[in-house]
C-alpha positions in Angstrom: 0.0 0.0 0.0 1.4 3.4 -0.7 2.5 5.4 1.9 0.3 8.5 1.4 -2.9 6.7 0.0 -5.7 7.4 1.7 -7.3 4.6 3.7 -11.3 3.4 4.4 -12.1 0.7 6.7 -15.4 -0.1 7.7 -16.9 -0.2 11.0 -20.2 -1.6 11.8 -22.1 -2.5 15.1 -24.2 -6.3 15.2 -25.7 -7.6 17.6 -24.7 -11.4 18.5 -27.9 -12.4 17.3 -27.9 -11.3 13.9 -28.2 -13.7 11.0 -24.6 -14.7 9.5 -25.8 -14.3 6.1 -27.6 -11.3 6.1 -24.4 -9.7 7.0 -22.2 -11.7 4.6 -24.4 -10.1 1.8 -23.8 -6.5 3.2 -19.8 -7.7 3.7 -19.6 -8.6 0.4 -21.1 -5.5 -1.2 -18.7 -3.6 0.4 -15.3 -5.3 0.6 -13.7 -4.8 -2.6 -14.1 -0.7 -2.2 -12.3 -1.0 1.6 -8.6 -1.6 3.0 -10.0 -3.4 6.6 -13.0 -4.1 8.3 -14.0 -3.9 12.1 -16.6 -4.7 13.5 -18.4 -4.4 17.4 -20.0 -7.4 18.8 -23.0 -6.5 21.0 -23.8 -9.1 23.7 -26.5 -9.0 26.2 -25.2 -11.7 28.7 -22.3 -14.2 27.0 -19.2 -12.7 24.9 -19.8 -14.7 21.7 -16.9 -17.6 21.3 -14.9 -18.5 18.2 -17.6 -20.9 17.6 -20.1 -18.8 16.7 -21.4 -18.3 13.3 -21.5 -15.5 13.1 -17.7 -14.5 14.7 -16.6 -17.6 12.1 -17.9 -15.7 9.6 -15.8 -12.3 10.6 -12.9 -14.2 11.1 -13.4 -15.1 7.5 -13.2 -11.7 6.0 -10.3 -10.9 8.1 -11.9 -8.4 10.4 -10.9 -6.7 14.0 -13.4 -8.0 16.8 -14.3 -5.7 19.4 -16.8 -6.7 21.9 -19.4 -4.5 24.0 -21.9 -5.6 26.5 -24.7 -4.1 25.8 -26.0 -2.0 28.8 -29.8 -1.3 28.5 -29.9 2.4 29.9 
């Protein structure tokens, strides 16, 4: 990458429920037009584990995790 080039990641916020696929459609749409992808994890009560679908998936496309428990206020 050159030094100077500007740079666009995306960032997006899901919820640990959401369906895996709905946001590998909005992943793929987008990830030809950015250099990296994070992406915050909401959870109400468990920090989702590798095993989860949809984290699987987001390992996938090479993103940054963050987690947040989501505080109802």
């Amino acid at each position: 990458m050159e030094e100077n080039k500007p740079r666009l990641f995306l960032n997006m916020i899901v919820a640990d429920f959401e369906q895996p696929q709905m946001l590998k459609r909005a992943l793929n749409s987008i990830i030809k037009f950015v250099d990296g992808i994070v992406i915050g994890v909401t959870y109400t009560e468990k920090q989702p584990d590798e095993n989860s679908p949809l984290i699987k998936l987001l390992q996938k496309y090479k993103a940054k995790i963050v987690y947040f428990k989501w505080v109802y206020d």
